[in-house]
PDB file of N, CA, C and O in Angstrom:
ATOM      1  N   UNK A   1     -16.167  23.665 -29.056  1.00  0.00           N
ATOM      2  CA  UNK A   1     -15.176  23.848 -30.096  1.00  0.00           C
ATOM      3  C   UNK A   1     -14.006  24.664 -29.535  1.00  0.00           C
ATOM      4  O   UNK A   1     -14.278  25.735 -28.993  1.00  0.00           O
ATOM      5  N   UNK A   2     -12.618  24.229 -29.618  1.00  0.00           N
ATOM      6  CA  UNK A   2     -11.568  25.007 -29.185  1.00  0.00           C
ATOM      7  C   UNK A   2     -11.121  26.187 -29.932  1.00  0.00           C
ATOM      8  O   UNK A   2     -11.216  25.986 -31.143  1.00  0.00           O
ATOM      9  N   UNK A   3     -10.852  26.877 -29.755  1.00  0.00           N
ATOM     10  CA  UNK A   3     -10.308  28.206 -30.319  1.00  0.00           C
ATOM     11  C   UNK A   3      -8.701  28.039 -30.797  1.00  0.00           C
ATOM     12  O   UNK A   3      -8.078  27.022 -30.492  1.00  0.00           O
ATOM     13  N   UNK A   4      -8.020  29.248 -31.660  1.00  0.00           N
ATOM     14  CA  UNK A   4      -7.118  28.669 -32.180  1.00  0.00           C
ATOM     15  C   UNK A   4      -5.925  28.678 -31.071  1.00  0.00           C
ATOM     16  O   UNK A   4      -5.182  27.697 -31.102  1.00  0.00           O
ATOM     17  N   UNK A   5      -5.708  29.497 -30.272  1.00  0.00           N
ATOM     18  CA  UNK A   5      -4.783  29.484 -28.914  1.00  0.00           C
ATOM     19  C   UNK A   5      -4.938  28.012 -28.205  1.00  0.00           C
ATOM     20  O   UNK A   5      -3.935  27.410 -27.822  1.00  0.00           O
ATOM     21  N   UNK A   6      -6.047  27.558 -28.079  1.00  0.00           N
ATOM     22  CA  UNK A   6      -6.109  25.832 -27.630  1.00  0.00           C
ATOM     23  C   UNK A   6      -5.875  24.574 -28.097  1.00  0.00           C
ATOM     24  O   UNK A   6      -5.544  23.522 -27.551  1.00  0.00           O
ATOM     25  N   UNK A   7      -6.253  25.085 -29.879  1.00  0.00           N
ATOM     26  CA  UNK A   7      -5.601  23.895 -30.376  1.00  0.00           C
ATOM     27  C   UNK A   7      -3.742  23.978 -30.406  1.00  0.00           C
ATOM     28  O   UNK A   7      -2.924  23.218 -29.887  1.00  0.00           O
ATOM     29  N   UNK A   8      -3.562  25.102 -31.156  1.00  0.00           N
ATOM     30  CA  UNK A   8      -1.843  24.966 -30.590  1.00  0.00           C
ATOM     31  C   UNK A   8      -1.503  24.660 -29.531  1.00  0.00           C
ATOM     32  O   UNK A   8      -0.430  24.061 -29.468  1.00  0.00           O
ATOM     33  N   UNK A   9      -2.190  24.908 -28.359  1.00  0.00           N
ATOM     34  CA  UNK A   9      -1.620  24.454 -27.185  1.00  0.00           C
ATOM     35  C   UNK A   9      -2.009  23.013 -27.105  1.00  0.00           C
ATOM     36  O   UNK A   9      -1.194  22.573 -26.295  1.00  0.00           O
ATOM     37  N   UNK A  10      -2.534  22.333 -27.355  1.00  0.00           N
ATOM     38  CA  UNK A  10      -2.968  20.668 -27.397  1.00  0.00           C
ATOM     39  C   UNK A  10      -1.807  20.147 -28.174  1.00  0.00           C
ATOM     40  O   UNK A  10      -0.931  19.401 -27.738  1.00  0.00           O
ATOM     41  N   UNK A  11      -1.932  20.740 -29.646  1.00  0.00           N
ATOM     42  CA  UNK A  11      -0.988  20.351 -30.513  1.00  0.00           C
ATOM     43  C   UNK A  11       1.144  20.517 -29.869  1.00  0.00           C
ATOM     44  O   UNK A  11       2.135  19.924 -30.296  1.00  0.00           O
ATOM     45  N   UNK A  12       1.034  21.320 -29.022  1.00  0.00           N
ATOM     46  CA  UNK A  12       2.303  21.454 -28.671  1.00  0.00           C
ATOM     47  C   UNK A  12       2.583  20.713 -27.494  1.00  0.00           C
ATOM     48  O   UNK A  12       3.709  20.301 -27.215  1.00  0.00           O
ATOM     49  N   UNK A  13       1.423  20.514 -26.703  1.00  0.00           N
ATOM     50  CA  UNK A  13       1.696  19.125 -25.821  1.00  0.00           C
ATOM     51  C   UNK A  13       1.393  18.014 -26.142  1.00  0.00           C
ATOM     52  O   UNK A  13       1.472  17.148 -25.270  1.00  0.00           O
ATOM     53  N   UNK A  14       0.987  17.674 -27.359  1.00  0.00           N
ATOM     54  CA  UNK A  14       0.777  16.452 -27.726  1.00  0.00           C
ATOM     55  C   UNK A  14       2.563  16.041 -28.475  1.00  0.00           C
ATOM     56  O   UNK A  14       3.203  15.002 -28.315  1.00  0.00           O
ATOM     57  N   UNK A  15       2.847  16.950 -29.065  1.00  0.00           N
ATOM     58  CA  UNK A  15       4.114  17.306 -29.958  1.00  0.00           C
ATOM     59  C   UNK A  15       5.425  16.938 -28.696  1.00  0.00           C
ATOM     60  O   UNK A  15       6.371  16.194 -28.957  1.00  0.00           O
ATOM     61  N   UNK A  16       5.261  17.530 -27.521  1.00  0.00           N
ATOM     62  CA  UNK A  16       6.316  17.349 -26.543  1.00  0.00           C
ATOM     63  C   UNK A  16       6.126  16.304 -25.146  1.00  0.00           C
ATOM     64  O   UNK A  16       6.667  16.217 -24.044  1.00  0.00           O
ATOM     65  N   UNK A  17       5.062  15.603 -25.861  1.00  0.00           N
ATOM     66  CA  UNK A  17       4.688  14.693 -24.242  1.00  0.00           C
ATOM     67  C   UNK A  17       5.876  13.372 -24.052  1.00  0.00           C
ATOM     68  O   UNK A  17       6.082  12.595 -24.984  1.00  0.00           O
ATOM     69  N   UNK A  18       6.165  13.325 -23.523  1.00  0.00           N
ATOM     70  CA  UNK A  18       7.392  11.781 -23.168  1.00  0.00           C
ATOM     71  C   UNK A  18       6.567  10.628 -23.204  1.00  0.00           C
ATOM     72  O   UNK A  18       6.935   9.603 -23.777  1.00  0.00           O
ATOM     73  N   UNK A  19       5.203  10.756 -22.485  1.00  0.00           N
ATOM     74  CA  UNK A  19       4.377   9.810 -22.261  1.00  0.00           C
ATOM     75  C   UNK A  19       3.880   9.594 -22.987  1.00  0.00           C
ATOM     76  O   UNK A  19       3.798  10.495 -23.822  1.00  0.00           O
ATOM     77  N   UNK A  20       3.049   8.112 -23.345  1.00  0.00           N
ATOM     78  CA  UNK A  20       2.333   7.393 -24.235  1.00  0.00           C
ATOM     79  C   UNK A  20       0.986   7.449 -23.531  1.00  0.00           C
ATOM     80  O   UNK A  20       0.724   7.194 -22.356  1.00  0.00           O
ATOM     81  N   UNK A  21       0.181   7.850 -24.538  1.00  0.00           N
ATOM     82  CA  UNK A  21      -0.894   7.741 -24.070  1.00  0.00           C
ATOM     83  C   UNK A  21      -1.896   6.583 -24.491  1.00  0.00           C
ATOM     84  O   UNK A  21      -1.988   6.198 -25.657  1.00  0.00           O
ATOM     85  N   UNK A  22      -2.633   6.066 -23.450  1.00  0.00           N
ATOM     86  CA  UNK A  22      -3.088   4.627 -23.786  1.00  0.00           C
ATOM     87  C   UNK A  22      -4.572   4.926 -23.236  1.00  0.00           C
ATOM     88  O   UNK A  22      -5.007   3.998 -22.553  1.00  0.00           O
ATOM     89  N   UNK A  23      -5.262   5.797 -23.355  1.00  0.00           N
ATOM     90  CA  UNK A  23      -6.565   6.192 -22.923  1.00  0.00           C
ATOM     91  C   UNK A  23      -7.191   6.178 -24.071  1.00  0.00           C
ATOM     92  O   UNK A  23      -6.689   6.604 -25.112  1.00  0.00           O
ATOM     93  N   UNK A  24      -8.716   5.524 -23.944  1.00  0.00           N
ATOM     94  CA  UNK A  24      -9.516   5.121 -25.315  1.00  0.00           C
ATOM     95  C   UNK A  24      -9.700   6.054 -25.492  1.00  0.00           C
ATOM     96  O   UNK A  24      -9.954   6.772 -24.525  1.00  0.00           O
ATOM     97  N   UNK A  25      -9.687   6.675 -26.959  1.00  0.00           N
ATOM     98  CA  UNK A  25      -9.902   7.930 -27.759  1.00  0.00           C
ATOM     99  C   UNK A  25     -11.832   7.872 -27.747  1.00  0.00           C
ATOM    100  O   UNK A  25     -12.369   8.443 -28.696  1.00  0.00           O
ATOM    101  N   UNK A  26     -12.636   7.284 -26.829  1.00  0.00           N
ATOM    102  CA  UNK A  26     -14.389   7.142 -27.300  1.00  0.00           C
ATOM    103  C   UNK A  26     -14.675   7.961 -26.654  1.00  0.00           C
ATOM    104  O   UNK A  26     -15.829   8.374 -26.768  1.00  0.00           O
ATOM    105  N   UNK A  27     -13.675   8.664 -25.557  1.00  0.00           N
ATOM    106  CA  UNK A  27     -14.460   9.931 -24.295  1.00  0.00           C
ATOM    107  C   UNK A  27     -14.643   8.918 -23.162  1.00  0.00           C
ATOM    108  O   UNK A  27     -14.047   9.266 -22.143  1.00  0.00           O
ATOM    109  N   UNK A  28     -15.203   7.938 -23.075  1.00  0.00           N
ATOM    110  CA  UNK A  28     -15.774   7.355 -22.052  1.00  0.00           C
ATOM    111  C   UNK A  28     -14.872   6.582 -20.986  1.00  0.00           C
ATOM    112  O   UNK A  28     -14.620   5.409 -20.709  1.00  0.00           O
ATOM    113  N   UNK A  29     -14.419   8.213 -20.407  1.00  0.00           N
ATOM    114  CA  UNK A  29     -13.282   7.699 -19.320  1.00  0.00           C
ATOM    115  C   UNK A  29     -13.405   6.512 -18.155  1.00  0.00           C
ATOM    116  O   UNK A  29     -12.537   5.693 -17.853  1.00  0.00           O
ATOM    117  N   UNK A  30     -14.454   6.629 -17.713  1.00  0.00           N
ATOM    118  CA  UNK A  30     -14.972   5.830 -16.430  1.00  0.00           C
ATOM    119  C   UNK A  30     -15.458   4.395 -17.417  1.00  0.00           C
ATOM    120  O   UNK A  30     -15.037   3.532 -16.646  1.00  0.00           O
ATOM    121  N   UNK A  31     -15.866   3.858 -18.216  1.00  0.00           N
ATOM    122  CA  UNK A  31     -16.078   2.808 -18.528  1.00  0.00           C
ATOM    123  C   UNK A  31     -14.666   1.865 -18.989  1.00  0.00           C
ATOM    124  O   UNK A  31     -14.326   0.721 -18.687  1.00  0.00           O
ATOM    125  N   UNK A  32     -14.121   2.773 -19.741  1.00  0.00           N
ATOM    126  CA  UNK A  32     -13.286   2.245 -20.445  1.00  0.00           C
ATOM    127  C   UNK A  32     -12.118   1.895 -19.146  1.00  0.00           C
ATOM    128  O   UNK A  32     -11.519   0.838 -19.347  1.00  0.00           O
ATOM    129  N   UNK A  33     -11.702   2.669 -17.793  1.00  0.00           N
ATOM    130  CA  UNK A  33     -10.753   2.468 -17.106  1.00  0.00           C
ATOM    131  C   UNK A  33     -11.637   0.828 -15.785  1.00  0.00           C
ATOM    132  O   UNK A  33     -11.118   0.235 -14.839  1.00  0.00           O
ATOM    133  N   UNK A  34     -13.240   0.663 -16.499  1.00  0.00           N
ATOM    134  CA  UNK A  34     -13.452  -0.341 -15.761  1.00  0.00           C
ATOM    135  C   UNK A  34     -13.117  -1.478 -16.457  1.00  0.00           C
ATOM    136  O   UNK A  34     -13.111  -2.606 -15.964  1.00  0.00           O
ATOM    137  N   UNK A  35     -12.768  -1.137 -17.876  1.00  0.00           N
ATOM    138  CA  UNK A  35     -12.555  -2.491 -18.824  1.00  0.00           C
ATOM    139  C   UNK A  35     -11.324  -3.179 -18.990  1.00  0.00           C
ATOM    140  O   UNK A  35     -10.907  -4.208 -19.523  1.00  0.00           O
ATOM    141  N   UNK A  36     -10.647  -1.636 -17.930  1.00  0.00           N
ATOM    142  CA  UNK A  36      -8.985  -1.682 -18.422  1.00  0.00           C
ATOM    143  C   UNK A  36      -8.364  -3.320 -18.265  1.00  0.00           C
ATOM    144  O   UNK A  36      -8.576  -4.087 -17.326  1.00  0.00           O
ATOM    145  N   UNK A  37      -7.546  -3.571 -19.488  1.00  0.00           N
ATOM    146  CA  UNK A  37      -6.513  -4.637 -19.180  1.00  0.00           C
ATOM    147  C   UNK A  37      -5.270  -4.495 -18.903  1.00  0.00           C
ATOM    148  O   UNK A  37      -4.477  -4.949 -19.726  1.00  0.00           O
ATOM    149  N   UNK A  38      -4.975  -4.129 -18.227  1.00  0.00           N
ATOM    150  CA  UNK A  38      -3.318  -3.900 -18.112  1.00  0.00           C
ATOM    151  C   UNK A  38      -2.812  -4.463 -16.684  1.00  0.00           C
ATOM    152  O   UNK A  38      -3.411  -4.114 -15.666  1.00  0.00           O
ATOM    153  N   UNK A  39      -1.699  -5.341 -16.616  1.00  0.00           N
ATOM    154  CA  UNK A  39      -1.364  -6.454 -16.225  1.00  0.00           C
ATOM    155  C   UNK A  39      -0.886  -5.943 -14.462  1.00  0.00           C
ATOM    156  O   UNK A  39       0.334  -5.823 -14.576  1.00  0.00           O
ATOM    157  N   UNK A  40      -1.056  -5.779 -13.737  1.00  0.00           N
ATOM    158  CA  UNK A  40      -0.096  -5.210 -12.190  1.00  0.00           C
ATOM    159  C   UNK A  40       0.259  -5.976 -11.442  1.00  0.00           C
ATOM    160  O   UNK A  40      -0.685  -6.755 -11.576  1.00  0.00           O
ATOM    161  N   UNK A  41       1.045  -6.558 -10.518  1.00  0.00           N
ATOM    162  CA  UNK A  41       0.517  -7.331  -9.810  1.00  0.00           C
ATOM    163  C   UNK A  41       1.036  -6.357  -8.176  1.00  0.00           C
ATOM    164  O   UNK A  41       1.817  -5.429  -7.964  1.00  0.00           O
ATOM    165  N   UNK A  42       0.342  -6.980  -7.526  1.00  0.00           N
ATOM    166  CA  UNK A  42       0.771  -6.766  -5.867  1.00  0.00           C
ATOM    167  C   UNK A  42       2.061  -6.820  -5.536  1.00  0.00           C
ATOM    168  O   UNK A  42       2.784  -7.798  -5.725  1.00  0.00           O
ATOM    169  N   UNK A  43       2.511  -5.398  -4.852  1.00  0.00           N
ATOM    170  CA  UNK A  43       3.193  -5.090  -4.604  1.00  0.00           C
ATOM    171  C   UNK A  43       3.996  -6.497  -3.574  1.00  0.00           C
ATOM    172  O   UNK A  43       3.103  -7.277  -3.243  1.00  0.00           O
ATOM    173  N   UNK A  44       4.822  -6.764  -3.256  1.00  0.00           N
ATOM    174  CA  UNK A  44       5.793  -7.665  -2.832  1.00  0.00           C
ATOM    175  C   UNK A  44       6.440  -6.966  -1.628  1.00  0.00           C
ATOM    176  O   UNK A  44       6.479  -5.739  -1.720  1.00  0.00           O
ATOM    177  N   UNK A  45       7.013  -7.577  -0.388  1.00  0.00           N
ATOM    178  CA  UNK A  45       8.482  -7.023   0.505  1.00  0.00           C
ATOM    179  C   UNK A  45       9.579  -7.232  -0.167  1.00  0.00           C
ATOM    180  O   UNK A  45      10.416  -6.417   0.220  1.00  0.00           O
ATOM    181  N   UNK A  46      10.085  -8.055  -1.149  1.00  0.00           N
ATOM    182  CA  UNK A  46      11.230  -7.950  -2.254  1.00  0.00           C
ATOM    183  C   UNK A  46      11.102  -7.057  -2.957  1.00  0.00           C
ATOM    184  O   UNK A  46      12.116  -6.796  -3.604  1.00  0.00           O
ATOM    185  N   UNK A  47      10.048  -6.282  -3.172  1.00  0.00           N
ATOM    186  CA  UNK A  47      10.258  -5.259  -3.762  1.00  0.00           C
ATOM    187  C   UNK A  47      11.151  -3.558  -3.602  1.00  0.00           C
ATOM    188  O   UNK A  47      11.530  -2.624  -4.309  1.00  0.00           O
ATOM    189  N   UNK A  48      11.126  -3.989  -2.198  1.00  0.00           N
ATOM    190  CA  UNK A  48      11.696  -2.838  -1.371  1.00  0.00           C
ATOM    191  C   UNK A  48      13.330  -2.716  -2.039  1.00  0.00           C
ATOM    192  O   UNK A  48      13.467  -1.494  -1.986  1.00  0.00           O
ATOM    193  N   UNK A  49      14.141  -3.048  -2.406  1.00  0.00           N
ATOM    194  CA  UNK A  49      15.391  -3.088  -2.638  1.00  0.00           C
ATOM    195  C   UNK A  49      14.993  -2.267  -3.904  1.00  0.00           C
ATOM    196  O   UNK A  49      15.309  -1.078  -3.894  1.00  0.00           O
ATOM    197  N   UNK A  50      14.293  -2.792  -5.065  1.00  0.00           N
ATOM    198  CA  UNK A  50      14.258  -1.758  -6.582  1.00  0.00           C
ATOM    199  C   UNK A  50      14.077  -0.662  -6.016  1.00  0.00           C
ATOM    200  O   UNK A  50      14.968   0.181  -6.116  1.00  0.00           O
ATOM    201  N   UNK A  51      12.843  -0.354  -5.242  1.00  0.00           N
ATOM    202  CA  UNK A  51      12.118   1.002  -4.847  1.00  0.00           C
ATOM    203  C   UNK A  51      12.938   1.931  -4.585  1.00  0.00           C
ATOM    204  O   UNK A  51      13.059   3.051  -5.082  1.00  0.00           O
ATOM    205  N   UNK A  52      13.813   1.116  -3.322  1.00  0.00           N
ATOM    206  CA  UNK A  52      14.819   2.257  -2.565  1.00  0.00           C
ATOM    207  C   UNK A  52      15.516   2.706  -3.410  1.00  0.00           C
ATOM    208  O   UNK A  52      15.694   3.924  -3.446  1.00  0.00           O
ATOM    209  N   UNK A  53      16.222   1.714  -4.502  1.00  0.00           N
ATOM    210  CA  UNK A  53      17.406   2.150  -5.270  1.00  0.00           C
ATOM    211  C   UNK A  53      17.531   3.084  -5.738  1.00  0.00           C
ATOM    212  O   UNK A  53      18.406   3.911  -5.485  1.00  0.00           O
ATOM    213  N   UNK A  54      16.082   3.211  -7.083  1.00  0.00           N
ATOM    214  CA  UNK A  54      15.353   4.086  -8.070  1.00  0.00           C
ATOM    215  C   UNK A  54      15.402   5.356  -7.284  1.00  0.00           C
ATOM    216  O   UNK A  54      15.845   6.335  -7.885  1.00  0.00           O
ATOM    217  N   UNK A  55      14.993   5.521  -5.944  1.00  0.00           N
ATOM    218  CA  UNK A  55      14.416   6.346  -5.186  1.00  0.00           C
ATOM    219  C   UNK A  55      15.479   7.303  -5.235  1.00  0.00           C
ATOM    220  O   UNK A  55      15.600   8.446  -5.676  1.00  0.00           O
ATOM    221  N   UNK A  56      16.607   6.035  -4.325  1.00  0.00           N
ATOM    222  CA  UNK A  56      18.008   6.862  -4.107  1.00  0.00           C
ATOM    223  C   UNK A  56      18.378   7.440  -5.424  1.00  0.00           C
ATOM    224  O   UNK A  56      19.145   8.397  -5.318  1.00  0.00           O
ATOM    225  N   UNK A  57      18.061   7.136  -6.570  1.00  0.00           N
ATOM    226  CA  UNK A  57      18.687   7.514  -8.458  1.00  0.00           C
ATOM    227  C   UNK A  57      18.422   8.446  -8.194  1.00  0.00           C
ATOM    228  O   UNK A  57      19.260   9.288  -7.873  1.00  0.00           O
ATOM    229  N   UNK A  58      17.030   8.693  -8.227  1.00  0.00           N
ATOM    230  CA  UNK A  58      16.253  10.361  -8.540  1.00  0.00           C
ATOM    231  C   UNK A  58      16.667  11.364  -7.505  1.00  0.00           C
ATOM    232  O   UNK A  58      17.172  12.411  -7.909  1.00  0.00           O
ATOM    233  N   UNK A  59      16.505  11.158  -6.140  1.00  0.00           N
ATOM    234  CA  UNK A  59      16.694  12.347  -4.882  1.00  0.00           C
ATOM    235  C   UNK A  59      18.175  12.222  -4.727  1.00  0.00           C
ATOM    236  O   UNK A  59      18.653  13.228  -4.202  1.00  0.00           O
ATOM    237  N   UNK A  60      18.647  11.722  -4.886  1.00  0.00           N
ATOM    238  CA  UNK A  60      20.195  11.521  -4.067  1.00  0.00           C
ATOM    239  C   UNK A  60      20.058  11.237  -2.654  1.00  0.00           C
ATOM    240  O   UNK A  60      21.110  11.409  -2.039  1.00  0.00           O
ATOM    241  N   UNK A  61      19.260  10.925  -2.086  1.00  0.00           N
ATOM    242  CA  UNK A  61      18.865  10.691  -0.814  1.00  0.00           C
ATOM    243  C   UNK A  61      18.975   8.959  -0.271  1.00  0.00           C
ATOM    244  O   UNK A  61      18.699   8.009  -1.003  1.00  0.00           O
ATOM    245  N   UNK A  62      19.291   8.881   0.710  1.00  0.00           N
ATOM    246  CA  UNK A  62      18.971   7.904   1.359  1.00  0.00           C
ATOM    247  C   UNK A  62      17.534   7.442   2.138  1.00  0.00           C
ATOM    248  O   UNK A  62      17.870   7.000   3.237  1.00  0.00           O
ATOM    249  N   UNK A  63      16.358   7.392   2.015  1.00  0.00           N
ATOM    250  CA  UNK A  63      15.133   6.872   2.568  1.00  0.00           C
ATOM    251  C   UNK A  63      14.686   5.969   2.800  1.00  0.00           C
ATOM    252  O   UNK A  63      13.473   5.758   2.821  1.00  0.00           O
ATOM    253  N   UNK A  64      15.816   4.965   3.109  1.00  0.00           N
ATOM    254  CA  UNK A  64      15.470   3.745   3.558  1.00  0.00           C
ATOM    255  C   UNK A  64      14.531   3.511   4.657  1.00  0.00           C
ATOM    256  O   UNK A  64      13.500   3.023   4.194  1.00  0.00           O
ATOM    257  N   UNK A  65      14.500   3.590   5.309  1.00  0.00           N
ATOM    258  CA  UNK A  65      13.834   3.470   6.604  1.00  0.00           C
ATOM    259  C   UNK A  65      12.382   3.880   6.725  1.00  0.00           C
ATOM    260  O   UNK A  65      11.525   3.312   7.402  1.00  0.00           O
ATOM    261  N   UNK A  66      12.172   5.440   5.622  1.00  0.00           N
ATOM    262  CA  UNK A  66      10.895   5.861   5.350  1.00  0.00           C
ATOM    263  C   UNK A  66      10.539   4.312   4.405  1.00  0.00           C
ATOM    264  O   UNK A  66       9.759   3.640   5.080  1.00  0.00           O
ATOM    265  N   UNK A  67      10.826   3.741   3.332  1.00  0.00           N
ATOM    266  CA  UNK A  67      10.403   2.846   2.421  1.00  0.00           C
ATOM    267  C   UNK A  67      10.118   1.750   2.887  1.00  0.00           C
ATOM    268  O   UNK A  67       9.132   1.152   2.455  1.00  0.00           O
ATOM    269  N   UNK A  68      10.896   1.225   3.867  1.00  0.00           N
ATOM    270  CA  UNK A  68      10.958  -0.270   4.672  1.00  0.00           C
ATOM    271  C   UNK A  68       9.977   0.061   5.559  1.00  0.00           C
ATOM    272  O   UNK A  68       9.344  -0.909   5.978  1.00  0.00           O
ATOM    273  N   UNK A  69       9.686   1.029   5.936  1.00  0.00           N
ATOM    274  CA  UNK A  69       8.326   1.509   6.845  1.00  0.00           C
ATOM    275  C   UNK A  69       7.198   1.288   6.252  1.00  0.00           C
ATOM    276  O   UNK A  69       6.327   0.570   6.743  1.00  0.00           O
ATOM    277  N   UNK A  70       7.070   2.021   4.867  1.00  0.00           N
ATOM    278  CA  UNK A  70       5.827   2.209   4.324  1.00  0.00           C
ATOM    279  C   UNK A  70       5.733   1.114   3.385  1.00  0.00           C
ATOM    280  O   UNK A  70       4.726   1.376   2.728  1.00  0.00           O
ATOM    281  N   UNK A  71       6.064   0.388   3.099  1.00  0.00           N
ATOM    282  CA  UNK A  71       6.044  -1.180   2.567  1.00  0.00           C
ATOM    283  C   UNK A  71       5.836  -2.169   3.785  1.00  0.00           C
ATOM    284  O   UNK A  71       5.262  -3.229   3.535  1.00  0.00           O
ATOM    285  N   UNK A  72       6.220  -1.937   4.980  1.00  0.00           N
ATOM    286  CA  UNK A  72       5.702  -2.594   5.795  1.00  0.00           C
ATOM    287  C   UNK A  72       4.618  -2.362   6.490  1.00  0.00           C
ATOM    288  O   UNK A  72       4.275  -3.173   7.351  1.00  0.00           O
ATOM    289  N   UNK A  73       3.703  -0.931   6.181  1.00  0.00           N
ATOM    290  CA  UNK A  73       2.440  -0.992   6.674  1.00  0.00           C
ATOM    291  C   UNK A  73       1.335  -1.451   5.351  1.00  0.00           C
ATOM    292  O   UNK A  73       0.173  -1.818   5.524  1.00  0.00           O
ATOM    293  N   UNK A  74       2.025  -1.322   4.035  1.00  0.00           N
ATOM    294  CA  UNK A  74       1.263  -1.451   3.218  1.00  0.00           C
ATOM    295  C   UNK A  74       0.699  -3.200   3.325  1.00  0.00           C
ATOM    296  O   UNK A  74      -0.442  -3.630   3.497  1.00  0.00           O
ATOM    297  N   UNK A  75       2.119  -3.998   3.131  1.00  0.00           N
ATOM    298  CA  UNK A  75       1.908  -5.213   3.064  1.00  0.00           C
ATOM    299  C   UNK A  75       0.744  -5.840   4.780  1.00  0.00           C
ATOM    300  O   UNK A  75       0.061  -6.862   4.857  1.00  0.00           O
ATOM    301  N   UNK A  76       0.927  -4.888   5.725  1.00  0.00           N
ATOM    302  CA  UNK A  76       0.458  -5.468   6.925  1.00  0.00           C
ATOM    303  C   UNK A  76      -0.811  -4.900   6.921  1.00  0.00           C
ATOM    304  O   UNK A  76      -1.466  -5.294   7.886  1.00  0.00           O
ATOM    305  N   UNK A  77      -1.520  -3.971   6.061  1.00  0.00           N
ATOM    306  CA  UNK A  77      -2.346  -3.083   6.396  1.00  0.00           C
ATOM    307  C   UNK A  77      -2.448  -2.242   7.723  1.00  0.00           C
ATOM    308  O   UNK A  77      -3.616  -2.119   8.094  1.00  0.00           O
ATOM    309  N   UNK A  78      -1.600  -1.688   8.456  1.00  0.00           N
ATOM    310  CA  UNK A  78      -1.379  -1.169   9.440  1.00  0.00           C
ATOM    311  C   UNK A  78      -1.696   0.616   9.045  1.00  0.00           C
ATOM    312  O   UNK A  78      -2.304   1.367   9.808  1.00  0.00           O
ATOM    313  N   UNK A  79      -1.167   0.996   7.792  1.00  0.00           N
ATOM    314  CA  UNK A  79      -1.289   2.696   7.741  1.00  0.00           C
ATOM    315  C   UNK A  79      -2.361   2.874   6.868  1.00  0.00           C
ATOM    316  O   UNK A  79      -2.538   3.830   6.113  1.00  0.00           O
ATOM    317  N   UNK A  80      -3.093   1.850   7.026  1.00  0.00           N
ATOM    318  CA  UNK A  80      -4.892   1.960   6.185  1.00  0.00           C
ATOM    319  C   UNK A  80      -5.554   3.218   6.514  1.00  0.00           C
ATOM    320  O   UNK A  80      -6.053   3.009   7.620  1.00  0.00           O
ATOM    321  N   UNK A  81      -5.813   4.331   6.181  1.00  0.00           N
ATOM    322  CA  UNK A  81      -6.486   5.036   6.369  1.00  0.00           C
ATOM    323  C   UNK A  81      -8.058   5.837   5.948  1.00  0.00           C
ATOM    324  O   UNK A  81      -8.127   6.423   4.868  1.00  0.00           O
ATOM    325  N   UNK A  82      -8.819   5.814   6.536  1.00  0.00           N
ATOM    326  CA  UNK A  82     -10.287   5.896   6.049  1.00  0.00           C
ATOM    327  C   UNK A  82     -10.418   7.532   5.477  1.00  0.00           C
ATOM    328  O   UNK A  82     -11.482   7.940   5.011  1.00  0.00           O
TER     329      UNK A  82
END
C-alpha cells in the first residue's frame, strides 16, 4: 500500500507525463509484452536520411558519418556484439 507522499507523487507524474501509456493495466509485464501487437518493421538503409535529419533537429550537430556507420553495421551485422 503506498503512503500519502507516493500517491501524490504517482498522481503528479501521471498528471505531467507527455507520454501515452500503452502497458496492460493486469501487472503482468512479461506476458503481456510477449503478446504485444504493435506494428515495427526493420529498420531499412533509406532510412538513414530521416534519422540523420531528426538527429541534426535535436543536437544541432552534424553526425553523419557516425549514422551511415552504424546503419551500416546494423544492416550488415558487422557491430553484433555478444
Amino acid at each position: 500500500m503506498m503512503n500519502k507522499k507516493q500517491v501524490s507523487s504517482q498522481r503528479l507524474a501521471e498528471q505531467y507525463s507527455m507520454e501515452t501509456d500503452y502497458s496492460d493495466p493486469g501487472g503482468d509485464d512479461y506476458d503481456a509484452l510477449s503478446r504485444d501487437r504493435v506494428p515495427v518493421r526493420s529498420l531499412k538503409a533509406s532510412d538513414a536520411e530521416a534519422i540523420i535529419k531528426i538527429d541534426r533537429k535535436i543536437t544541432a550537430q552534424n553526425r553523419r558519418s557516425y549514422y551511415q556507420q552504424k546503419i551500416s553495421q546494423v544492416l550488415d551485422e558487422t557491430g553484433v556484439r555478444v
